[in-house]
LOGULUM-266786 format. One record per residue (C-alpha): residue in three letters; x negated, z, y negated. Coordinates in pm, whole numbers, plus 50000, padded with zeros to 5 digits. Example, Ala and Ser with C-alpha at 12.3 -4.5 7.8 and 13.67 -1.06 7.14 Angstrom:
# LOGULUM-266786
ALA487705078050450SER486335071450106
//
This chain:
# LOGULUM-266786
UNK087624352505360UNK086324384805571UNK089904393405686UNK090784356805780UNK087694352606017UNK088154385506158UNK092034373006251UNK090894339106382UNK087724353806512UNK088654338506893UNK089144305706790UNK086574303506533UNK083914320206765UNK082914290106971UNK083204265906678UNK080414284706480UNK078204292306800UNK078694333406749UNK081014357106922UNK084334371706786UNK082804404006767UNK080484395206518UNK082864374906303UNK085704408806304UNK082504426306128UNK083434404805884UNK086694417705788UNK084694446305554UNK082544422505366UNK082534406705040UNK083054361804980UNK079904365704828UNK078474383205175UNK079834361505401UNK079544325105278UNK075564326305297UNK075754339205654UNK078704311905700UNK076554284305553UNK073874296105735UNK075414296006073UNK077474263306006UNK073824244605956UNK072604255006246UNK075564248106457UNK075634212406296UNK071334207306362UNK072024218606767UNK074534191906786UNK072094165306572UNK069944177606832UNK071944170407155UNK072954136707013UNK069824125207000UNK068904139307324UNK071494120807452UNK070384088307274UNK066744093607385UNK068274092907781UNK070634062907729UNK067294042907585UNK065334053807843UNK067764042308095UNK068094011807935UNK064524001107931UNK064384013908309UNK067313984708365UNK065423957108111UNK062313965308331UNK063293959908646UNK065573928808583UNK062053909508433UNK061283877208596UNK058253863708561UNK057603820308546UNK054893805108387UNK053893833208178UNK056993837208084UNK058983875008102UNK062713865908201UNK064853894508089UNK068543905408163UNK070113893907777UNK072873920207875UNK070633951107868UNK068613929307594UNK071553934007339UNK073253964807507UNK073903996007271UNK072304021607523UNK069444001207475UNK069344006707073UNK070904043407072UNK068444058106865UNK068454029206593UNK064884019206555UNK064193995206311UNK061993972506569UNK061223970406939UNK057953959607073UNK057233940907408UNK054223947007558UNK053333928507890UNK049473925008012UNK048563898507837UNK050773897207505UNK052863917607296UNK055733907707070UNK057433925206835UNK060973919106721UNK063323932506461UNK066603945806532UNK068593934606273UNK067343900006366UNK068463911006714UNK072023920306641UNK072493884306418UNK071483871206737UNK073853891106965UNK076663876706734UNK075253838906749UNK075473837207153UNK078493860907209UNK080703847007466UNK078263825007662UNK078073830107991UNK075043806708049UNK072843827207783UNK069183831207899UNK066403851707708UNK062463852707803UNK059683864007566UNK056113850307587UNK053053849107382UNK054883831807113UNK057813854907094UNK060983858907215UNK063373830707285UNK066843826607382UNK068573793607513UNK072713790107528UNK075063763107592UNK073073741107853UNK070013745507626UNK072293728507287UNK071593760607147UNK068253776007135UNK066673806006912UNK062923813306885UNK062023843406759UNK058483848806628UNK056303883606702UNK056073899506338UNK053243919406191UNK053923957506235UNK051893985605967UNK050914016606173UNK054194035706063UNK056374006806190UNK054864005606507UNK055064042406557UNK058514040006509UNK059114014806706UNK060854014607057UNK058384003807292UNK059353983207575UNK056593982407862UNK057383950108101UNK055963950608463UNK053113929408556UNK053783900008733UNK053883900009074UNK051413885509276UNK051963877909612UNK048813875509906UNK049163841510098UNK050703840710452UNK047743848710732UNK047973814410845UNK046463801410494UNK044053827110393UNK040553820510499UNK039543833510857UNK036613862610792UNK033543846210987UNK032863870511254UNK029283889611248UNK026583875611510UNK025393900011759UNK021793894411661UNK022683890911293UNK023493930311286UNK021023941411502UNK017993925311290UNK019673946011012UNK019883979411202UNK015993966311228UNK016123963711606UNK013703931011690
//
């Protein structure tokens, strides 16, 4: 094996993360040498790449709950989210087994196998619209002939660890126009002075 990684050392070089120098040192050794140090090097080529995956996956969910963020819609107490990001694959990259919602006043939890049975159900309407509440997270299709409720579940400690947490913005509030909000009664000139304490 030696002499055959010391021929191919160029091409093999980059593949096991070492330089062709080091694999042509090779050439001299024992099978029984070099397939420890091979093994070796193989697993930790293999955990950098497990590694940069799930970097990768990590940014793609983050990106994605940026997007579901910023697309909420608040009515009645109800979040209005973007169904596309909702059931996008950036937004379940890294796999978790549930996703919870958390808004000011409620938070819902939802699994993602029930999630991607749900993807299937409304696939290919156009008029799909999704909101979660207090009582979970809901999903209306077809001019409201098809409708979904799905309820918050019960998390233990290690499944809400796990689970990909999905902050929602608060709603917005907006101050009345000047013209409606009530005029500030303007301070009497002998008002202030009697608190100054002048007579």
């Amino acid at each position: 094996m030696g002499p055959h990684l010391a021929e191919h050392a160029n091409e093999l070089a980059p593949v096991l993360g070492t330089t062709a120098k080091d694999l042509e040192k090779g050439a001299t050794m024992t099978d029984d040498e070099i397939v420890p140090r091979l093994r070796a090097r193989l697993q930790h080529v293999l955990a950098g790449r497990q590694e940069e995956r799930a970097r990768r996956a990590e940014e793609q969910v983050n990106v994605a709950i940026g997007r579901l963020a910023g697309s909420v819609r608040w009515e009645d107490g109800r979040a209005i989210l973007d169904e596309r990001v909702l059931f996008s694959r950036d937004l379940w990259a890294t796999r978790p087994k549930h996703a919870v919602l958390i808004a000011d006043t409620f938070e819902v939890a939802v699994r993602r196998d029930h999630l991607t049975l749900t993807r299937l159900a409304v696939s290919g309407f156009l008029d799909t619209v999704a909101w979660v509440d207090s009582a979970g997270l809901h999903l209306r299709w077809r001019g409201g002939r098809g409708n979904l409720k799905l309820y918050p579940q019960k998390l233990k400690a290690h499944e809400r660890a796990a689970a990909l947490v999905i902050a929602l913005p608060a709603p917005y509030r907006a101050l009345p126009p000047a013209s409606v909000r009530p005029a500030r009664q303007p301070a009497l000139l002998h008002d202030v002075l009697a608190e100054l304490g002048f007579p």
